[in-house]
C-alpha positions in Angstrom: 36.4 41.8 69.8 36.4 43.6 66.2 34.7 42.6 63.5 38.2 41.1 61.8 38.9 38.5 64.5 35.5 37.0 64.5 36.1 36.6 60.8 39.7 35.0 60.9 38.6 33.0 63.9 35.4 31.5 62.8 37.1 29.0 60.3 38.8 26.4 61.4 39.1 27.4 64.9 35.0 27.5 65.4 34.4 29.3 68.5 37.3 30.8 69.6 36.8 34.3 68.8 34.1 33.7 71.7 36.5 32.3 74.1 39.0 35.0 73.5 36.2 37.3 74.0 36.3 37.1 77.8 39.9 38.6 78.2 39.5 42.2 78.5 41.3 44.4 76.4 43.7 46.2 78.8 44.3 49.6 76.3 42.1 53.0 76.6 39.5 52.2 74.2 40.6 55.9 72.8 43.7 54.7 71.4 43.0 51.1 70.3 44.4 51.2 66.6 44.9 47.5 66.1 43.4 44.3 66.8 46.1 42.0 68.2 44.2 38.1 68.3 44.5 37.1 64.6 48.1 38.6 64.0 49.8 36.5 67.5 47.9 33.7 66.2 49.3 33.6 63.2 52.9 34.9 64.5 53.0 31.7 66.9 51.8 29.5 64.5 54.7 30.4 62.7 57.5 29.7 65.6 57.9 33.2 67.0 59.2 32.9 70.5 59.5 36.6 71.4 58.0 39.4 71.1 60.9 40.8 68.6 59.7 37.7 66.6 56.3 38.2 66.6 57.0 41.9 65.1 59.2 40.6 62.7 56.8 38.6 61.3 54.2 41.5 61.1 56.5 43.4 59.7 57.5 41.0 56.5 54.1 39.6 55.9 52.9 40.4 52.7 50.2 42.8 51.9 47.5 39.8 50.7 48.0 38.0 54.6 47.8 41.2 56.7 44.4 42.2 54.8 43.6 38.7 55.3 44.7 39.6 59.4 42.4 42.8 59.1 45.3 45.2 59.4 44.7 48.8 59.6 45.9 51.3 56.5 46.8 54.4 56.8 43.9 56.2 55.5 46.2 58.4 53.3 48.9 56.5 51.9 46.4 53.5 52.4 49.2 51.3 53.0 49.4 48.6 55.8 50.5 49.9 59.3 50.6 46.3 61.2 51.5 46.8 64.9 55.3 47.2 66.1 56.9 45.4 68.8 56.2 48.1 70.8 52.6 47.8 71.3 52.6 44.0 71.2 55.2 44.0 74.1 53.0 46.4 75.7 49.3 45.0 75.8 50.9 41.6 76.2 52.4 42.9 79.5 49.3 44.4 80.6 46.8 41.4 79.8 44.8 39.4 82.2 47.5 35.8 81.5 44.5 34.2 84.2 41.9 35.0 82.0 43.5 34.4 78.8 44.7 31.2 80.0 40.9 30.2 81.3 39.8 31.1 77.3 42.5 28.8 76.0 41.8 26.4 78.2 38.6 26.3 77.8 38.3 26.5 74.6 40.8 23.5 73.5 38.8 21.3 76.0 35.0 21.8 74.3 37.4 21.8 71.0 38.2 17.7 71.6 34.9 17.2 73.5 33.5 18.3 69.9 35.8 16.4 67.9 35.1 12.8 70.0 31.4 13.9 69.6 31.1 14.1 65.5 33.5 10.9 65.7 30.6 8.9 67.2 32.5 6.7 69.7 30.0 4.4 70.8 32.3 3.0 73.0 35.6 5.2 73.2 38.4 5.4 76.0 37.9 7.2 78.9 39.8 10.7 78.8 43.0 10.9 81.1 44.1 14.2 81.9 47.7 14.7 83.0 48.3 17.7 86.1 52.0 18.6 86.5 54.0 21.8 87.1 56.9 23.7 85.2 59.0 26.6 85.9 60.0 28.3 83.5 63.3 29.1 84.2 64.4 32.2 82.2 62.2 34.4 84.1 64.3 33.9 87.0 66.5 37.0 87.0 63.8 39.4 86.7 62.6 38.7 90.2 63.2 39.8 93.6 63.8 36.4 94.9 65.5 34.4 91.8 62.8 32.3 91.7 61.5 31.9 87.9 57.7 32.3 86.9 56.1 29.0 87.6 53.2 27.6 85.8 50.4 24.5 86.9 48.8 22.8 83.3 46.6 20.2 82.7 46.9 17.8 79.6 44.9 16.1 77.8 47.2 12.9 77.7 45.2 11.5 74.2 46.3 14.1 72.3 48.7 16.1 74.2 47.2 19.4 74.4 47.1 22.2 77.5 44.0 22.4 78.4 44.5 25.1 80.9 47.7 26.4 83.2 47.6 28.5 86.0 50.1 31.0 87.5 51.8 29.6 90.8 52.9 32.4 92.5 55.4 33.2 95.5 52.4 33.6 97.9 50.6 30.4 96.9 52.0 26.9 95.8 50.9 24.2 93.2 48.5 22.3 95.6 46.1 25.8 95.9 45.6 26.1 92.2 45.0 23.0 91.5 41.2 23.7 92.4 40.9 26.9 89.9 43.1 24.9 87.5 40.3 22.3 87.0 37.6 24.1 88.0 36.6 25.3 84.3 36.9 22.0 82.8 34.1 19.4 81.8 35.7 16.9 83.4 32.5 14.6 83.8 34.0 10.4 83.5 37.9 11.4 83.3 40.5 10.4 84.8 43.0 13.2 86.5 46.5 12.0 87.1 49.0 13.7 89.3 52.3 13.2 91.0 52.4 12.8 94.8 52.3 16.6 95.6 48.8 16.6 95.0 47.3 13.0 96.6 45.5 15.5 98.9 42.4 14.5 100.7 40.5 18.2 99.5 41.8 17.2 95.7 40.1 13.7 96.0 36.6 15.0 97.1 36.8 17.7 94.8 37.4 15.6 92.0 35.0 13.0 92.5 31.9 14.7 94.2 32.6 17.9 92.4 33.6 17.4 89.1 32.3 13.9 88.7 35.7 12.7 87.7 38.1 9.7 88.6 41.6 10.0 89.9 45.3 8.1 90.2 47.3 9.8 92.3 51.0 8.8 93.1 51.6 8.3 96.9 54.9 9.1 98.4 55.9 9.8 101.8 54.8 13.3 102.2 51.5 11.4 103.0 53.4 8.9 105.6 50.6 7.4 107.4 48.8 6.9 103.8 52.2 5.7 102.4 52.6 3.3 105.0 49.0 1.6 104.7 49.7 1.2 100.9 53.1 0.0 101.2 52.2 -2.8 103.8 49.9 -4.7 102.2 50.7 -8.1 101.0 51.9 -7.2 97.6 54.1 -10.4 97.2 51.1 -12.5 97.6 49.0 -10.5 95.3 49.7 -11.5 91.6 50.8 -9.6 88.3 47.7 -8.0 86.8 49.2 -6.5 84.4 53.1 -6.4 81.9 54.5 -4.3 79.5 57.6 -4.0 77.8 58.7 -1.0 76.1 61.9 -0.1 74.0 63.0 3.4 73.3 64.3 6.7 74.0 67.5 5.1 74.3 66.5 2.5 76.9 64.5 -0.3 77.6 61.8 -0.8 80.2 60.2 -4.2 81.9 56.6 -2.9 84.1 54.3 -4.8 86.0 51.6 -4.1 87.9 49.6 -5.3 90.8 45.8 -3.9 91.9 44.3 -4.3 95.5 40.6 -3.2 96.4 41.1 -1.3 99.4 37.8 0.5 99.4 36.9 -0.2 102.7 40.0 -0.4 104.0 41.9 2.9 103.2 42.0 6.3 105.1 41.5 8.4 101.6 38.3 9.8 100.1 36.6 7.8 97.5 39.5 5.5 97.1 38.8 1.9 95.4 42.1 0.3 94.7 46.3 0.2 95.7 48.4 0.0 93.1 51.7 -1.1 92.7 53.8 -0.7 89.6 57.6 -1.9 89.4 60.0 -0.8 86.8 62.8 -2.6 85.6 65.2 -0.3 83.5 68.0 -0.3 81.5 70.1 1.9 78.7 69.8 0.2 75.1 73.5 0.2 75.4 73.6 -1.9 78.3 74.5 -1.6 81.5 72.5 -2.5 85.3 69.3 -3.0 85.7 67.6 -0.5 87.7 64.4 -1.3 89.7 61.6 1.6 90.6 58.3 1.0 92.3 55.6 3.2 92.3 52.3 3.1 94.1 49.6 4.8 93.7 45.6 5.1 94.6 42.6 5.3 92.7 39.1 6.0 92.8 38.3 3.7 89.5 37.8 0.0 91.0 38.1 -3.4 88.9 34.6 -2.7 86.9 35.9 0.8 85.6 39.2 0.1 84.6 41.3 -2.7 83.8 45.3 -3.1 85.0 46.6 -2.5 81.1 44.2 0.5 81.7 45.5 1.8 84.6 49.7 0.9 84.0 49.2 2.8 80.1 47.5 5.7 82.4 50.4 6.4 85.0 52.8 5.8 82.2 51.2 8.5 79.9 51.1 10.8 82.2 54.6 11.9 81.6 53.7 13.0 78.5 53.6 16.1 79.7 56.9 16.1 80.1 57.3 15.7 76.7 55.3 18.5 76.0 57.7 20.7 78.0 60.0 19.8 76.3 58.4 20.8 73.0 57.8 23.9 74.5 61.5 24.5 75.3 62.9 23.2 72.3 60.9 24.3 69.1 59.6 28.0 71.0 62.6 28.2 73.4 60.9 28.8 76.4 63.5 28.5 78.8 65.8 30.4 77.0 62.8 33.3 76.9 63.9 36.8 77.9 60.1 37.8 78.3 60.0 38.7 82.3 58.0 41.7 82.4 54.3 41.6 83.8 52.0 39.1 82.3 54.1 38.4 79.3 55.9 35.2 80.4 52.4 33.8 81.2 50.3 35.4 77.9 52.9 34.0 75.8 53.1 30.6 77.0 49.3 30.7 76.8 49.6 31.3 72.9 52.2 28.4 72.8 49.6 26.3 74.1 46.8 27.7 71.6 49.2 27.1 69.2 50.6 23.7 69.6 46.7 23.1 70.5 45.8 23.9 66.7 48.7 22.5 65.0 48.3 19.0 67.1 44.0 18.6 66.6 44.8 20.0 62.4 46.7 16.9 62.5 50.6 18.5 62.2 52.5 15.1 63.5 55.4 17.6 64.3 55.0 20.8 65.7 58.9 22.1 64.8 57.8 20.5 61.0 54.6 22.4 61.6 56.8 25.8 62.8 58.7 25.4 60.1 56.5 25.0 57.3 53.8 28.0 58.1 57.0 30.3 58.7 58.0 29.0 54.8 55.0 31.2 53.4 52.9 33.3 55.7 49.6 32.4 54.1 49.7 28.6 55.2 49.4 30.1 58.9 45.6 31.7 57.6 44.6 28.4 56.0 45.4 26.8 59.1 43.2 29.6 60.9 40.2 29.0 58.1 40.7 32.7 56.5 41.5 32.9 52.9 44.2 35.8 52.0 43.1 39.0 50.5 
């Protein structure tokens, strides 16, 4: 990686330039003229969602940030001869997204291992972290089959950050690349959540005897025998463990939960309890009530975890639904026209890094974030810990 990156990089963002390191460069070393890491940063940092964005806002930075960036001159004029769209497009196509993704990944994950560290919590929370899939659904008519470019992340559901995604591809599905998804993770004393797609015998043992961790997994009937043995125990003689009420996003919400030790009684690696959880909804507005039960398994048993534990768990967990969201509203991935190669996946991998930064420097909103480094294009190199020119 040049000399410039490690320089921007080595600020705020301690490390990263390391990370980042691991992606190889996919141009002939021959015609490498710029270095491409510190000026996507600081183009996603300031909302760009396309590559047209990203050189628009090479193009208009002033001369103080794209010194700062480590921008070529022209060794005549010795003005500043930033990178069109051109080239971005086309290494962005061409990059390994797996291994850029890994680096991200990996790289937000010792990022908040570090940051819990110099906080000194004697006794803090265990980490929960949330495994879901999204498509992302503009990428859809640039393939053969109209199915859109697909995408497998893991969150950290504390601070809501990707810690890693993986590609799911035609020839594979979500439950393969859960494995690799993981795999690069210190995931030592956490707790994985995942929908019912994943309560998968392998997933259990690899979690618990291979990455040390703890799960909750969501059962449903595409495990029938296992669905059947959780749903038939005596959960009207077992009581409530465990209520919350919770008011918004225009509705209001009555859970309780109930936990059974079924350790010796359950045909699922390594698990220690049943849960039920029951949901009572309905609009602020009002309206019906509408009842949904979930149940669930887990490896953590009564001494790890408490009920108010595990119920504030499975219900965080859909935070990463909220984070797609984000991702579709304030970068507009959805909407995306990037179909080409390894661009859909490199991209949302800089969305990630992005939202990563803005959410650990403390940005309460990312669009406010967006918003305010696209305002003045040297707030996005204090954020990055370089100073301009």
């Amino acid at each position: 990686m040049p000399a410039s990156d490690r320089a921007l990089l080595s600020g705020q963002c301690p490390g990263l330039a390391e990370y980042l390191a691991w992606v190889p460069d996919p141009r002939n070393r021959r015609g490498v003229r710029h270095s491409l890491t510190s000026l996507l940063m600081a183009a996603v940092l300031a909302g760009a969602t396309s590559f047209t964005a990203v050189g628009e806002w090479v193009a208009d930075a002033p001369p103080q940030v794209l010194a700062a960036l480590g921008v070529r001159r022209d060794p005549l004029t010795r003005r500043f001869v930033p990178p069109d769209e051109a080239t971005i497009r086309r290494v962005l196509e061409a990059v390994d997204a797996d291994r850029l993704d890994a680096a991200v990944g990996s790289w937000l994950d010792a990022r908040l291992h570090a940051a819990g560290q110099a906080a000194g919590h004697g006794r803090r929370r265990r980490r929960a972290v949330a495994v879901d899939g999204k498509a992302v659904r503009g990428t859809r008519h640039a393939s053969a089959d109209g199915q859109p470019v697909h995408l497998l992340a893991a969150l950290d559901q504390r601070c809501g950050v990707v810690l890693g995604p993986v590609r799911v591809d035609g020839k594979t599905n979500e439950i393969t690349r859960f494995a690799p998804l993981l795999e690069p993770l210190d995931l030592a004393g956490c707790v994985i959540t995942a929908d019912a797609l994943h309560t998968q015998r392998e997933h259990a043992e690899f979690l618990v005897t291979g990455k040390r961790a703890h799960y909750i997994l969501v059962v449903k009937k595409n495990q029938p025998g296992l669905y059947a043995q959780v749903k038939n125990l005596p959960w009207r003689h077992i009581p409530v463990a465990s209520r919350q009420h919770n008011r918004g996003h225009g509705r209001q919400e009555h859970c309780t939960l109930k936990a059974a030790a079924v350790a010796a009684g359950l045909a699922f690696p390594h698990a220690a309890q049943a849960i039920c959880l029951t949901r009572q909804i309905r609009p602020l507005d009002g309206g019906r009530w509408r009842t949904v039960t979930v149940y669930a398994i887990t490896s953590l048993d009564a001494h790890q975890a408490t009920p108010a534990q595990l119920a504030a768990w499975i219900r965080d967990h859909w935070q990463i639904e909220a984070l797609h969201h984000l991702r579709d509203v304030s970068y507009g991935e959805d909407a995306s026209q990037i179909r080409t190669g390894s661009g859909p996946q490199a991209m949302a991998a800089l969305r990630n890094l992005a939202i990563g930064i803005l959410k650990t420097a403390g940005h309460a909103s990312v669009a406010a974030a967006c918003r305010h480094h696209a305002r003045d294009a040297t707030r996005t190199l204090e954020t990055l810990g370089l100073r301009p020119a």
